[in-house]
C-alpha positions in Angstrom: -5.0 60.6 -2.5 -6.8 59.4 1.0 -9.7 56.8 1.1 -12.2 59.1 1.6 -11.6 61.5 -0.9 -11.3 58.8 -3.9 -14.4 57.9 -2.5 -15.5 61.6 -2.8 -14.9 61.0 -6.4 -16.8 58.7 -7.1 -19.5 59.6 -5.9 -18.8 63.3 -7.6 -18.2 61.7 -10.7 -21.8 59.9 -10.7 -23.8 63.4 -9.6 -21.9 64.7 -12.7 -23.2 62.1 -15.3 -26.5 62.7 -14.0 -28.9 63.1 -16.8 -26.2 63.1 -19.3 -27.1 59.6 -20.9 -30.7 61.0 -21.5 -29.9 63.7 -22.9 -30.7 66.2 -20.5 -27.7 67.5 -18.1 -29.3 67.9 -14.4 -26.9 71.0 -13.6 -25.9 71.6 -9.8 -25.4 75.8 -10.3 -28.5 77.5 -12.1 -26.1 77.2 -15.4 -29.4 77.2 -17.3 -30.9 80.1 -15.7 -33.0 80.2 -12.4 -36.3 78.6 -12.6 -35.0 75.8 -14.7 -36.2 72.4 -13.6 -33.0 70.7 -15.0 -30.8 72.3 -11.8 -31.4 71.5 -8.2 -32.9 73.2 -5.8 -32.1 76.1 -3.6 -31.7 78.5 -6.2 -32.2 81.7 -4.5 -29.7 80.8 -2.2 -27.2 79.9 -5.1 -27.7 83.2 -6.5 -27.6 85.3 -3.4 -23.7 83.8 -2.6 -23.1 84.7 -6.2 -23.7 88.0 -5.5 -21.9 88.3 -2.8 -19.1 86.9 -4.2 -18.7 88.6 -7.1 -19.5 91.9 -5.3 -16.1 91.7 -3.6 -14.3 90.6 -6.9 -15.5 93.4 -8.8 -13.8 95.6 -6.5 -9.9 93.3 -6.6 -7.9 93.9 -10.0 -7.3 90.9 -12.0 -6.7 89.1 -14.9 -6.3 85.9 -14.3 -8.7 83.6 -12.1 -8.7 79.6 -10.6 -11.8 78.2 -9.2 -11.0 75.7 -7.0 -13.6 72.9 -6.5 -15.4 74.6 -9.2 -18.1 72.3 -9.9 -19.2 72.5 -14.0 -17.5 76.0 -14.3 -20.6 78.3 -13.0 -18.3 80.9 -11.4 -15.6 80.4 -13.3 -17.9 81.5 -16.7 -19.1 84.3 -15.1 -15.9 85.7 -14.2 -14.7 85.6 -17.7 -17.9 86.9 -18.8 -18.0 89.7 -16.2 -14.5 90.9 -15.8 -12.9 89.5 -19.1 -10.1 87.5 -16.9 -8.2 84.0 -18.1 -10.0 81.6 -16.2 -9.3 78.2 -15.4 -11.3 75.9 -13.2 -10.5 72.8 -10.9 -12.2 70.2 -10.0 -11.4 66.9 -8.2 -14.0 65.2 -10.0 -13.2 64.9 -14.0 -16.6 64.6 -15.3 -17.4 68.3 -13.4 -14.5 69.3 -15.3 -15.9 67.7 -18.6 -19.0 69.8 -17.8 -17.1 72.9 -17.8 -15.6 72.4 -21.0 -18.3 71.1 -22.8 -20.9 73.8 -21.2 -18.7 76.7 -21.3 -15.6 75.9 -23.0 -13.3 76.6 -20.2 -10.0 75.3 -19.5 -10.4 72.6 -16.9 -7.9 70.6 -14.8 -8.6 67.4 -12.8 -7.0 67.7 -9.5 -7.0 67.5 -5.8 -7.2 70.5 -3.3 -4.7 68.9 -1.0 -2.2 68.8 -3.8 -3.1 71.8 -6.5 -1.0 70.9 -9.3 0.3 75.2 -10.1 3.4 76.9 -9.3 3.3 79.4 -6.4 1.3 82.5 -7.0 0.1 81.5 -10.5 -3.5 83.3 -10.7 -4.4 86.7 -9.5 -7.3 85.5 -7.6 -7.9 82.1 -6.4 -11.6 81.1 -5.3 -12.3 78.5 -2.9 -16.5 78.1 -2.8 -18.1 75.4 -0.2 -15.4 73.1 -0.6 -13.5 73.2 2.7 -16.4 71.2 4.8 -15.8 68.4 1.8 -12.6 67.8 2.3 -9.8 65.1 4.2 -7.7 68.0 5.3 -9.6 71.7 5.5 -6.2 73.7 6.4 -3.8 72.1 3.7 -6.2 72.9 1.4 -6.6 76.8 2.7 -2.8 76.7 2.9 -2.8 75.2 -1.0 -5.3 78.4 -2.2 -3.1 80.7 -0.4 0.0 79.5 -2.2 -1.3 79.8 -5.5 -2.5 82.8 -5.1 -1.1 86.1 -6.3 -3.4 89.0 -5.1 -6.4 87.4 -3.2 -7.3 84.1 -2.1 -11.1 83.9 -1.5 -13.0 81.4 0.8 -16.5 80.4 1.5 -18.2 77.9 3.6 -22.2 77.3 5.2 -20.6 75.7 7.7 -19.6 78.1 10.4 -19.9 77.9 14.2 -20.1 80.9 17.0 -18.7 79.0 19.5 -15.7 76.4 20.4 -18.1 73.9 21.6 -20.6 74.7 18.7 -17.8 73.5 16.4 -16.5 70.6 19.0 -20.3 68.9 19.1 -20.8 69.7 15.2 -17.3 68.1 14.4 -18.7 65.0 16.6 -21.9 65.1 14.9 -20.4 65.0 11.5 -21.5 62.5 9.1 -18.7 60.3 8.7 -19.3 57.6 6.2 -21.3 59.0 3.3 -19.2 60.7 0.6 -19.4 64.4 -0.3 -21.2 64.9 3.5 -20.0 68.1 5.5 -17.1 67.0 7.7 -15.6 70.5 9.0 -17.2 73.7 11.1 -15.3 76.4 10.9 -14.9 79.2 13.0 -14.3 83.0 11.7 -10.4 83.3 13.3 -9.5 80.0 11.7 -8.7 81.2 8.6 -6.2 84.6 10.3 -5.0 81.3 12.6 -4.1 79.3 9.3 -2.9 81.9 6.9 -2.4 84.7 9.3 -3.3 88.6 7.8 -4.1 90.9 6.2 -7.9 88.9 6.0 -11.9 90.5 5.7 -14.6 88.3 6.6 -18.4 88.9 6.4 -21.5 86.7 6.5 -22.2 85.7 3.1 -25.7 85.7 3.0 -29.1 85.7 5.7 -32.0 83.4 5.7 -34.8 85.6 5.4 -37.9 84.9 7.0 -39.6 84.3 3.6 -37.2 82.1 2.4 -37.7 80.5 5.6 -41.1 79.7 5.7 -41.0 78.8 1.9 -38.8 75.9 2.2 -40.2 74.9 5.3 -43.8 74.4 3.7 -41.6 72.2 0.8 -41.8 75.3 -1.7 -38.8 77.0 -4.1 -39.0 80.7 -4.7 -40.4 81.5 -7.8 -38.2 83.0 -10.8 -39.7 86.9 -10.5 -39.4 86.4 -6.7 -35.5 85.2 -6.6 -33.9 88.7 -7.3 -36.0 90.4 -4.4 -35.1 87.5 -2.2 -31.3 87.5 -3.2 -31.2 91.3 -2.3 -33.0 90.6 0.6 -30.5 88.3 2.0 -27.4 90.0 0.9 -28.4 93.1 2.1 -25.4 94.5 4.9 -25.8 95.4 8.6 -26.8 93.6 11.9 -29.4 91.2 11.6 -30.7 88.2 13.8 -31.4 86.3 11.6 -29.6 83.3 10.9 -26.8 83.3 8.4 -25.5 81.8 5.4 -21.9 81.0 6.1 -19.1 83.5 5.9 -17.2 84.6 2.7 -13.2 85.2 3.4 -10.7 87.1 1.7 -6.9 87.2 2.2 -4.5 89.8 0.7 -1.2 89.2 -0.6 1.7 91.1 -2.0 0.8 94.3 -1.1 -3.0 93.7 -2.4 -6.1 96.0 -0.9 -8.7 94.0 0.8 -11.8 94.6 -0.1 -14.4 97.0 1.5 -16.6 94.8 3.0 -19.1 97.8 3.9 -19.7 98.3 0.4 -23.0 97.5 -0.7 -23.1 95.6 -4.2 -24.5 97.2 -8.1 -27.6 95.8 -8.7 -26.8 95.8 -11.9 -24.2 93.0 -11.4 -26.6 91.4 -9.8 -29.5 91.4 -13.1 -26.4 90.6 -15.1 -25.5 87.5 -13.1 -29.3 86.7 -12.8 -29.4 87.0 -17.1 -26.3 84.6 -17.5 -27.6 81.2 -18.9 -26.4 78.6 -21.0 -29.3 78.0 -24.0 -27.7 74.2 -24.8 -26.9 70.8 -23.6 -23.3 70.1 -22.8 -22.1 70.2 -26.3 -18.9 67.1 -26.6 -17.2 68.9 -29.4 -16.1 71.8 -27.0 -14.3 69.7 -24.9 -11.3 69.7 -27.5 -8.9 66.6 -27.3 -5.5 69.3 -27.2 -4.6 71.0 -24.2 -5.5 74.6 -23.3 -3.6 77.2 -24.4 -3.7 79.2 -21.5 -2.5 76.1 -19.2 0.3 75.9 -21.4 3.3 76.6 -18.7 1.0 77.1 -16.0 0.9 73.2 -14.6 3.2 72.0 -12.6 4.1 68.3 -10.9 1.3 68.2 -7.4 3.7 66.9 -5.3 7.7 68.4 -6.2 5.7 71.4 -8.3 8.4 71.0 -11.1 6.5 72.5 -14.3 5.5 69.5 -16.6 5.8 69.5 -20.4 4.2 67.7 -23.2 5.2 63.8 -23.7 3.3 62.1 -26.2 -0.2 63.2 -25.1 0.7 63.0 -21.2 2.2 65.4 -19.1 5.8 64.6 -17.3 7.3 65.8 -14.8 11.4 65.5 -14.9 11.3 66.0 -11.7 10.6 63.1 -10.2 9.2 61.5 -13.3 5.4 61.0 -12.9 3.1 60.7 -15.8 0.1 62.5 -16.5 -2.7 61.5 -18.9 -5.2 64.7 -20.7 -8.3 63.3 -21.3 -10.4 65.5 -23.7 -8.9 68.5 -23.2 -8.8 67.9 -19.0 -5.1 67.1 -17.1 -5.8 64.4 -14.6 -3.3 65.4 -12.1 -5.7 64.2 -8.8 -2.7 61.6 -7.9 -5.8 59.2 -8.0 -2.9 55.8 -7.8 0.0 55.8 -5.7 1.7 59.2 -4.8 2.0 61.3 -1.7 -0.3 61.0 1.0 -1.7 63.7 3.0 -0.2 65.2 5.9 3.3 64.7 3.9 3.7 68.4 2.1 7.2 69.0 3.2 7.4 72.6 5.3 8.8 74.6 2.0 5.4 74.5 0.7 3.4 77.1 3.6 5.9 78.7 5.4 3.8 81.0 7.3 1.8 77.4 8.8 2.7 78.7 12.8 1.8 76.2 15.7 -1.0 77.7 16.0 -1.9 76.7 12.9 -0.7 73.1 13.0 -2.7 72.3 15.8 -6.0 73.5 14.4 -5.5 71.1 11.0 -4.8 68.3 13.8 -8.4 69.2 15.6 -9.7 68.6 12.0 -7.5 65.4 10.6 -8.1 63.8 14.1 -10.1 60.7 14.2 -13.4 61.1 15.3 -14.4 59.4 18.6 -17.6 56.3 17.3 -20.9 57.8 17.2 -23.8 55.8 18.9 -27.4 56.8 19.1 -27.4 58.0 22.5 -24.1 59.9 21.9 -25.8 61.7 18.9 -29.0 62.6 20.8 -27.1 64.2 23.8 -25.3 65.6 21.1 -27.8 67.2 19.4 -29.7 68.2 22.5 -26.6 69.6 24.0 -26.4 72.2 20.6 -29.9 72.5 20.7 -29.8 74.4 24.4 -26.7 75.9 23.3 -28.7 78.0 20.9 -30.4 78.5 23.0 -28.4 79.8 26.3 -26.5 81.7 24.5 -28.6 83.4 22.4 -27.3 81.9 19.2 -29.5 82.2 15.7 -30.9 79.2 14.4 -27.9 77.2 12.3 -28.4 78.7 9.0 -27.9 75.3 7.2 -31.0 73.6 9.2 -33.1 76.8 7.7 -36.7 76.4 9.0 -36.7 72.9 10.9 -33.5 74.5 13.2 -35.9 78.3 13.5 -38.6 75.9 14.6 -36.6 73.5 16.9 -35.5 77.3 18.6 -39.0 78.6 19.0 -40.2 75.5 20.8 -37.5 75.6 22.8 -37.6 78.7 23.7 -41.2 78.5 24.6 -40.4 75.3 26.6 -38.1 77.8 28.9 -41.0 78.8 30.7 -42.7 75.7 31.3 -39.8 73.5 32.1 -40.4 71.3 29.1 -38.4 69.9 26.6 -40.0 68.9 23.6 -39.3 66.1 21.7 -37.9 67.9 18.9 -34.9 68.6 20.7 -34.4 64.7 20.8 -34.5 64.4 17.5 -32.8 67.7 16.1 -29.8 67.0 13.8 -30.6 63.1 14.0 -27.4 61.0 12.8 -26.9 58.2 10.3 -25.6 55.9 12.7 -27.3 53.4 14.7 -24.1 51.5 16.2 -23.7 51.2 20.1 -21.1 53.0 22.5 -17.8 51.2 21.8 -15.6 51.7 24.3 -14.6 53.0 27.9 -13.9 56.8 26.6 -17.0 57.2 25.3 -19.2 56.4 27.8 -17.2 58.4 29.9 -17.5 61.3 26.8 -21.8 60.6 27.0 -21.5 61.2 31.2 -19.8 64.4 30.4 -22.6 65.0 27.7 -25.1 64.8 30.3 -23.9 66.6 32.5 -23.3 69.9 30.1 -27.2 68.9 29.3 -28.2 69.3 32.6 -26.5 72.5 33.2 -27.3 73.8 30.2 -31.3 72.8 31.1 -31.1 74.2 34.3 -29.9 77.5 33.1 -32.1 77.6 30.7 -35.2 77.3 32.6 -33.7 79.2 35.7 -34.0 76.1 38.1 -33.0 72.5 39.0 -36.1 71.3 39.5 -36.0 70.0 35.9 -33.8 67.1 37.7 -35.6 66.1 40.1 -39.1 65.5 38.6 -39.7 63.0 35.5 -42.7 64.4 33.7 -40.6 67.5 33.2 -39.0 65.5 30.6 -40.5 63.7 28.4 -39.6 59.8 28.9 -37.7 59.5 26.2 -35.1 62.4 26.6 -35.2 61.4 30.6 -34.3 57.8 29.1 -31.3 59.0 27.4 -30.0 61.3 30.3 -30.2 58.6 33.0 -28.4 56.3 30.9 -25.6 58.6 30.2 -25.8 60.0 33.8 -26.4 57.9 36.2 -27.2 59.3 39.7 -27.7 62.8 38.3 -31.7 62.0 37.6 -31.1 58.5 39.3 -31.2 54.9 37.5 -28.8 52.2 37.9 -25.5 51.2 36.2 -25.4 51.8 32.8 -26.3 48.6 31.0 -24.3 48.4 28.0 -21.3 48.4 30.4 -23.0 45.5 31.5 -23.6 43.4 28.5 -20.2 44.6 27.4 -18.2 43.6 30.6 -20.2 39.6 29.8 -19.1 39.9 25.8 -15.8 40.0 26.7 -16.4 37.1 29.3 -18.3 35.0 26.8 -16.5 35.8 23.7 -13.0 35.2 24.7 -10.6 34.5 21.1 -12.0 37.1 19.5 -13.5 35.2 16.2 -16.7 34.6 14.9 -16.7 31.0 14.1 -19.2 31.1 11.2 -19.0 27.2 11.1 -20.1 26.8 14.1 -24.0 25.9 15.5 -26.1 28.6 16.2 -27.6 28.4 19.5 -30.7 30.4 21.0 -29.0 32.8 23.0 -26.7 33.7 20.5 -29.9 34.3 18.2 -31.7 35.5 21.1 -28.4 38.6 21.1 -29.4 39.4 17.7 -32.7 39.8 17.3 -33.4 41.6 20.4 -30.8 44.3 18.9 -32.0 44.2 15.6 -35.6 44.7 16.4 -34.7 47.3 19.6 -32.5 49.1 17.3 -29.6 48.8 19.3 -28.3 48.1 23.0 -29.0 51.9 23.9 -32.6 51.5 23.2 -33.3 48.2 25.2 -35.1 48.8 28.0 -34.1 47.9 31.7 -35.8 44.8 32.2 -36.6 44.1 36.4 -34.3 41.9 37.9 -37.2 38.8 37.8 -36.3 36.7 35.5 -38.6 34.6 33.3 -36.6 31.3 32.8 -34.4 30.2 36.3 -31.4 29.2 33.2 -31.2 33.0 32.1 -30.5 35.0 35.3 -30.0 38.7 35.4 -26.3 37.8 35.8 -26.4 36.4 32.5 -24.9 38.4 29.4 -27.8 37.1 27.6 -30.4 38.4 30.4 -31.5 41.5 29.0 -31.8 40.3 25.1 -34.1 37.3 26.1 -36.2 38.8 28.1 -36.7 41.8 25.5 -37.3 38.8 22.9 -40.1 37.2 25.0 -41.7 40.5 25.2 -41.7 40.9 21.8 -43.5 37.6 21.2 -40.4 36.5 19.3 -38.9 33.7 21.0 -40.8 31.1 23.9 -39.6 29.1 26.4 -39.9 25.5 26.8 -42.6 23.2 28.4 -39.8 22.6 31.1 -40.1 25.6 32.0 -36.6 26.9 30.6 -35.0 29.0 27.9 -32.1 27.0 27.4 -30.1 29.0 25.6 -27.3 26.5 24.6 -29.4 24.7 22.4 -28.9 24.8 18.5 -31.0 26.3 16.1 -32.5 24.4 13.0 -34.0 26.9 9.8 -37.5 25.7 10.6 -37.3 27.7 14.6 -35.0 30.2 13.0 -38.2 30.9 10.1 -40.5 31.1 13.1 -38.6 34.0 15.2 -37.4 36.1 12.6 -41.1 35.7 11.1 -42.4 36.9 14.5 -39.7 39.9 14.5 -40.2 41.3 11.4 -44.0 41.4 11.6 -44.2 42.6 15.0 -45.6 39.4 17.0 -47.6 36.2 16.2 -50.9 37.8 15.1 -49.5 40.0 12.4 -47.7 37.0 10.8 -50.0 36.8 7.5 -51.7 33.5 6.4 -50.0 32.2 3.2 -52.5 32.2 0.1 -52.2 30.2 -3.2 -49.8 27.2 -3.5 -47.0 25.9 -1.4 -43.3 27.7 -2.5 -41.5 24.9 -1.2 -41.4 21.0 -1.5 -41.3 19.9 2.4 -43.3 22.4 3.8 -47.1 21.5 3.2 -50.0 23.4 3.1 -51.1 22.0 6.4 -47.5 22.6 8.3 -47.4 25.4 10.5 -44.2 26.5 9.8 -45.7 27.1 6.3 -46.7 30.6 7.1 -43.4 32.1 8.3 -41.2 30.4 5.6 -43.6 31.8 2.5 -43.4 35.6 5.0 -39.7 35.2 5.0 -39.8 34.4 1.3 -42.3 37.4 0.6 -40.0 39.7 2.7 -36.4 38.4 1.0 -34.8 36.9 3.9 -34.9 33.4 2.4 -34.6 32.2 -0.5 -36.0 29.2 -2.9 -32.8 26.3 -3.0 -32.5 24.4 -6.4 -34.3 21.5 -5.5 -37.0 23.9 -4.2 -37.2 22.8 -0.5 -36.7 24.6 2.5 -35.0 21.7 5.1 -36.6 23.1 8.6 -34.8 20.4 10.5 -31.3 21.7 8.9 -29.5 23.1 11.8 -28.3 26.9 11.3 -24.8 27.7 11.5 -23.7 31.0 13.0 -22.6 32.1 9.0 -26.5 31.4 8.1 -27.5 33.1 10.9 -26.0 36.5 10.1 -26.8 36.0 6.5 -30.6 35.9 7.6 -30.4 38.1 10.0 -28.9 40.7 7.7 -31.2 40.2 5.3 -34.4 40.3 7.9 -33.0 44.2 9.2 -31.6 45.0 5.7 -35.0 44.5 3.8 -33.5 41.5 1.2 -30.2 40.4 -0.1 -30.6 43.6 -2.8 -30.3 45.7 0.2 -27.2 45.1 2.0 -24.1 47.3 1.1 -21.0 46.0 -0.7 -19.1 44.9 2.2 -15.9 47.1 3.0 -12.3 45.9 2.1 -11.6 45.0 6.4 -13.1 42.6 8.5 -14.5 43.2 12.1 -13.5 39.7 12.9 -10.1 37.8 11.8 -11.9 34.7 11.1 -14.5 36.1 8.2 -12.1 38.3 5.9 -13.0 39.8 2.5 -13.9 37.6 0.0 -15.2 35.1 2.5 -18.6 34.0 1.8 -20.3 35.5 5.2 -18.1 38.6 5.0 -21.1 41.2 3.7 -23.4 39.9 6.1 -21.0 39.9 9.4 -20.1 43.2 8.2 -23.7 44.7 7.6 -24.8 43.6 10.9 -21.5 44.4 12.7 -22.5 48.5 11.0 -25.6 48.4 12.5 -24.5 47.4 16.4 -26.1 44.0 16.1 -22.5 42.0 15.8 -20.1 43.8 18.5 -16.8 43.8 16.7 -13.2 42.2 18.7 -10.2 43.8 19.4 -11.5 47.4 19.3 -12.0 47.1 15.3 -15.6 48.3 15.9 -17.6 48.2 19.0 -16.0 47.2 21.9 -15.8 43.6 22.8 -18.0 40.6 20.8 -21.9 40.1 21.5 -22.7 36.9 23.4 -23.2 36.0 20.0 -19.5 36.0 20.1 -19.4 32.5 21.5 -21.6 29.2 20.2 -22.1 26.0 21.9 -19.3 23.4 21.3 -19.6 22.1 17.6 -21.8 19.2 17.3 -23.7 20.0 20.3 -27.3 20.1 20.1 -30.1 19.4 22.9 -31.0 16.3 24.5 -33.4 15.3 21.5 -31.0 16.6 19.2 -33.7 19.8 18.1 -36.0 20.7 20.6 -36.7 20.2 24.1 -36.8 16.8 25.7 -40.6 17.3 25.2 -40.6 18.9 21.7 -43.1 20.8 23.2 -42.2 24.9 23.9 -44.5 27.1 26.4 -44.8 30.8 26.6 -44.3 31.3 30.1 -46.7 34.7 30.1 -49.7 33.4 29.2 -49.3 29.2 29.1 -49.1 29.5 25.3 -48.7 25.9 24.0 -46.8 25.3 20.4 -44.5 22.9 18.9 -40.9 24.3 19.4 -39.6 22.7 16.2 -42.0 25.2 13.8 -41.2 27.5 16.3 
């Protein structure tokens, strides 16, 4: 089993439990009838692919039925109930499949897609519902259905694309990190590509305009309402309204394919919408012996040698695996050890062509790093698609994407863009171009945006004049761009080409001093939100030490605007000096609240021992306190004139853009830098900032080359009066601003 789908497991096996311990099941299919508050949402649109589903089964002979990535058993029951078939569903997740038994009383298996753990053409009909935009490997599970099945293999999916590029920007746009997200866009020759003919396709369901405009205002269809609604949006012909995915059905041995002109029997429809379980998942269905009907049925996942009773496990004398049943369920998801994907020898999908092969590389491939400027062309880029090309509105976006359409289509005429289509399909990512090919891939990005802009609005004088684009979008495009809509190099080349000049062995060095520049790096990313959104600063510097040649240039001077960090009285910035807690309480104070002013005053009595009511550092170490980015140490002092090491500083930096030490994610099991490794006691924090674009990682591991923060002043070093300037004094050069740097 691959990383990410044990990690799909996981998370699958939580949603499962959920409500289980209070003693009220939250169901994901309306298992307890529509209108039930104890299922989630979107019920009308469950109900309508039901419908359609099980419109094109009732016209396939069968008698026995698998339900692959079947959830608690929904469609599985119904099947049984509706056709009288031997079902059995499968789920990767055990506790769905503990559902299933305990709900319905099905047989269940635990298993993975990749690897389905039957004999070739075992079930008559083999059902594959919104599972393939889940999943590592999308065409060795379509493959896996196939094989198992006897008379029909059936597929559906949301996620469908019109277009190659649709697909292309949507794969690119695909959330990467979270489990269970959709990973795969699918086009409607893929599955003919994979599994070649006979094969049907239709839509699977429309988004109607009421349905539309009732989850737009935040409302669910009412339970008299749903039956019109799911009739509505199953109902056949052309329509331009925006679909619901695409249902799939391949024929084998001789097998009809269904007529997909057929419209459904209401009456299937009042007697799916009737079907309900009255009960809580009941334990004592989910018998401790194995299914009769399973009996003969299983076989090894990986050399598909049947298995046979051992003791209460499963073996296979093959090649000698083990399998536990737990309750009733065979966990046979190969969840330790065993083959890997992309290893299913040739024998097992013989009809796989080239073709075929090459489409399950486009979706195993690894993604190219997503930044925020990538994702915004991105997402603009599929926005004029849609519209150029006369696309409906992606029917998973339902009314935000119909409304993103009519805006910009009404923008057409006036040479507008509005900032919706900036922020359409906005990604969970807020990490920086990384390398070479993908600010090369953003260029190319803007350019399709231009030429998609300038055929949408019939002209080029969109390029040419700024307020035809709002500043923001305009921002994005020049950077991406340059010389198309004018602006100057792209600066995160720039502060990339001096990382790799500053930070030259590739290691952190947590032990070592933390200086100002190197906190300077940080802060002006963490509050900006990245490199991509730091603005171009004039080349007139503030401090003659910190010249626009500097790596360091662009992240003071965005620090001194931000009334987070001063020069000295000297006139200087001098970034090489270290950094004691009592300065590093004063700038990450300032950051956090948003300037000077909106630091608070401290009330009541002092939190620590050598910081009196009088000091002024008092007020930034009690905010930082307040806000979790400090903490109080056993002897209940705070030590201002401690100097910071760079392992302290990414601990509080962390913690300041994190919101608290409860905040920051486990840290993963690699390390962006070779010198802070798992189980090291910085590791979390170097990794939650390196995540967020505020620590550059080395090597390629993450983001390009290391921050500036990549390199610290010679240990030991410190300024000439070992904390502050030679003054102890520190001026704000805009404005002759006058403090004391050391409670600065």
């Amino acid at each position: 089993m691959d990383e990410r789908t044990r990690r799909n497991v996981g998370y699958l096996d939580g949603r499962y439990r959920s409500g289980i311990e209070e003693g009220q099941y939250y169901a994901h299919e309306p298992v307890f009838g529509v209108g039930c508050e104890h299922s989630e949402p979107y019920q009308a649109a469950k109900i309508a692919r039901a419908y359609s589903l099980f419109r094109r089964l009732a016209q396939m002979r069968f008698e026995s039925l698998l339900d692959v990535g079947g959830s608690e058993g929904y469609h599985a029951n119904l099947a049984r109930k509706l056709f009288s078939a031997k079902v059995v569903t499968s789920d990767v997740s055990f506790e769905a499949n503990l559902r299933a038994r305990e709900l319905f009383g099905l047989p269940a298996v635990a298993s993975d897609a990749h690897w389905l753990p039957y004999p070739d053409e075992s079930f008559d009909v083999v059902l594959c519902c919104e599972v393939l935009e889940h999943v590592s490997d999308p065409v060795a599970v379509m493959s896996e259905v196939a094989r198992v099945a006897r008379r029909h293999a059936v597929f559906t999916t949301e996620q469908t694309s019109k277009l190659p590029r649709e697909r292309e920007i949507r794969l690119l746009l695909a959330d990467m990190e979270s489990p269970h997200s959709e990973l795969h866009w699918f086009l409607s020759d893929d599955f003919a590509t994979v599994l070649g003919g006979p094969i049907a396709h239709e839509r699977q369901a429309l988004v109607t305009e009421r349905l539309a405009e009732q989850l737009s205002a935040g409302q669910e269809p009412r339970p008299e309402e749903i039956r019109g609604l799911a009739l509505e949006m199953t109902r056949l012909g052309p329509s331009a309204r925006p679909e619901l995915g695409i249902l799939v059905v391949k024929a084998k041995g001789g097998a009809p394919l269904p007529d997909m002109s057929q419209e459904g029997d209401e009456a299937l429809l009042d007697a799916i919408l009737a079907e309900r379980v009255e009960a809580e998942p009941a334990p004592g269905r989910a018998s401790a012996g194995l299914d009769s009907f399973l009996r003969g049925r299983l076989a090894c996942p990986v050399c598909l040698v049947p298995l046979h009773d051992m003791s209460g496990e499963l073996a296979c004398s093959g090649c000698g695996r083990r399998f536990a049943v737990d309750r009733g369920v065979p966990r046979l998801h190969l969840m330790e050890g065993g083959a890997s994907l992309g290893h299913q020898p040739a024998a097992r999908w013989p009809w796989l062509t080239e073709e075929g092969r090459k489409l399950r590389e486009l979706f195993t491939a690894p993604r190219m790093g997503r930044s925020r400027l990538l994702c915004h062309l991105l997402s603009l880029e599929l926005a004029l698609l849609g519209v150029c090309e006369g696309l409906p509105a992606p029917a998973v976006d339902y009314a935000n994407s119909t409304r993103l359409r009519r805006a910009l289509e009404k923008a057409a005429a006036g040479y507008e863009l509005p900032e919706a289509a900036s922020r359409a399909h906005l990604p969970w990512w807020d990490r920086l171009p990384a390398s070479a090919a993908e600010i090369e891939a953003m260029r190319a990005l803007g350019a399709n945006v231009v030429k998609l802009i300038t055929q949408m609005t019939g002209s080029n004088e969109v390029m040419h004049s700024p307020a035809s684009l709002p500043v923001r979008v305009l921002r994005r495009l020049k950077r991406a761009l340059p010389g198309a809509i004018g602006g100057r190099r792209h600066h995160a080349e720039v502060r990339r080409a001096g990382d790799a000049a500053v930070a030259a062995d590739g290691l952190f060095h947590p032990e070592r001093p933390a200086t100002r520049g190197e906190v300077a790096v940080l802060v002006a990313r963490a509050v900006a939100g990245g490199d991509a959104e730091l603005p171009q600063h004039r080349d007139d510097p503030s401090f003659p030490d910190v010249h626009p040649g500097d790596p360091r240039y662009e992240y003071v001077e965005y620090a001194l605007a931000k009334n987070a960090m001063f020069g000295y009285a000297d006139g200087l910035f001098h970034p090489e000096y270290p950094v004691n807690r009592g300065q590093m309480a004063v700038l990450l104070a300032r950051a956090l609240a948003g300037g000077e002013e909106t630091v608070p005053e401290p009330t009541g009595e002092p939190s620590f021992a050598d910081v009196s009511p009088g000091d002024p550092l008092r007020k930034y170490a009690e905010y930082l306190l307040a806000a979790g980015v400090v903490t109080r140490s056993p002897d209940g002092r705070y030590r201002p004139e401690e100097t910071v090491d760079r392992g302290q500083m990414a601990l509080l930096v962390a913690r300041a853009v994190a919101g608290g030490e409860v905040s920051i994610l486990p840290a993963p099991q690699t390390a962006t830098f070779d010198d802070v490794k798992p189980g090291d006691e910085y590791h979390r924090y170097v990794e939650c900032l390196a995540a967020r674009a505020i620590l550059l990682g080395q090597r390629g591991k993450t983001a390009g080359r290391a921050s500036p923060a990549g390199r610290a002043s010679p240990a030991g070093r410190a300024s000439p009066a070992g904390r502050a300037s030679p003054a102890g004094r520190e001026r704000r050069v805009k404005g002759g601003d006058r403090r004391s740097e050391r409670h600065r």
